[in-house]
C-alpha positions, 0 to 999 in steps of 0.5 A: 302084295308087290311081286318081286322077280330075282331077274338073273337066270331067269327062265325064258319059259316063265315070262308069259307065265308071270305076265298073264299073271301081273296082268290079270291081278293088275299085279305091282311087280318089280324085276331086279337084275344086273342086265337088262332083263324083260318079262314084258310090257305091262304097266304093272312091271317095274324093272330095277338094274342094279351094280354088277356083283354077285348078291347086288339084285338080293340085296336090293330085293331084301330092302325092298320087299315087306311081309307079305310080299312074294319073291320069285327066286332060285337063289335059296339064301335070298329065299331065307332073308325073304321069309324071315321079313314074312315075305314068301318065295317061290323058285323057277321050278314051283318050289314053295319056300316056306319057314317049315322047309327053308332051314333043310333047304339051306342045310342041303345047299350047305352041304352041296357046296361044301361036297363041291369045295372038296374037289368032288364032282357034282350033278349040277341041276336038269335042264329046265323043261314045260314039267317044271314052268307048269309047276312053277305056274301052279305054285304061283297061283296057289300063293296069288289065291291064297294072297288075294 
């Protein structure tokens, strides 16, 4: 299993999470942004910068990642490219995207966005807090055991 970390937007509370984890698995890992982006220091992370535009990192993680693999992203469109290759995919806050629920999660986002194109106002997302990195903590060792 190789990790691969959606690097944009990536939550500063998640990084030691992620880090004990590669480290402790000896984990391939592979962050694509377009910045610089550092998770930290390990021999086990690669960092892959990629040309600025909106889906440049998805794309190059679609291409890089295999069955099998484990994708740390918000972004619910890549989410769906990913486990249609049989990869798996987690978001910021332990969500588990799986092919039970990403086509609701999907359906919703669609319609999210549609309710914004209107002109109406929405809520964007809480602010990020330990509750969420902790259950993003257990959603990642959940899938690391089951993959180990």
């Amino acid at each position: 299993m190789t990790l691969f970390i959606d690097g944009d937007a990536f939550p500063n509370l998640l990084k030691p999470i992620v880090l004990r984890a590669v480290e402790r698995l000896a984990l391939p890992t592979i962050v694509v942004a377009n910045k610089k982006i550092t998770i930290g220091r390990s021999p086990h992370i690669g960092y892959r910068i990629v040309d600025q535009g909106a889906d440049e990192a998805d794309y190059r993680i679609v291409a890089l990642c295999e069955a099998g693999d484990l994708v740390i992203t918000a972004d619910i469109l890549l989410a769906d490219r990913v486990i249609e290759k049989g990869a798996h995919a987690i978001d910021h806050r332990g969500e588990r995207y799986t092919p039970d629920n990403i086509k609701q999660h999907l359906a919703m986002r669609n319609l999210m966005e549609s309710i914004r194109e209107s002109g109406e106002m929405t809520k964007g997302p809480k602010p990020f807090s330990q509750k969420d990195a902790r259950a993003f903590a257990d959603s990642l060792n959940a899938v690391l055991q089951a993959n180990a």
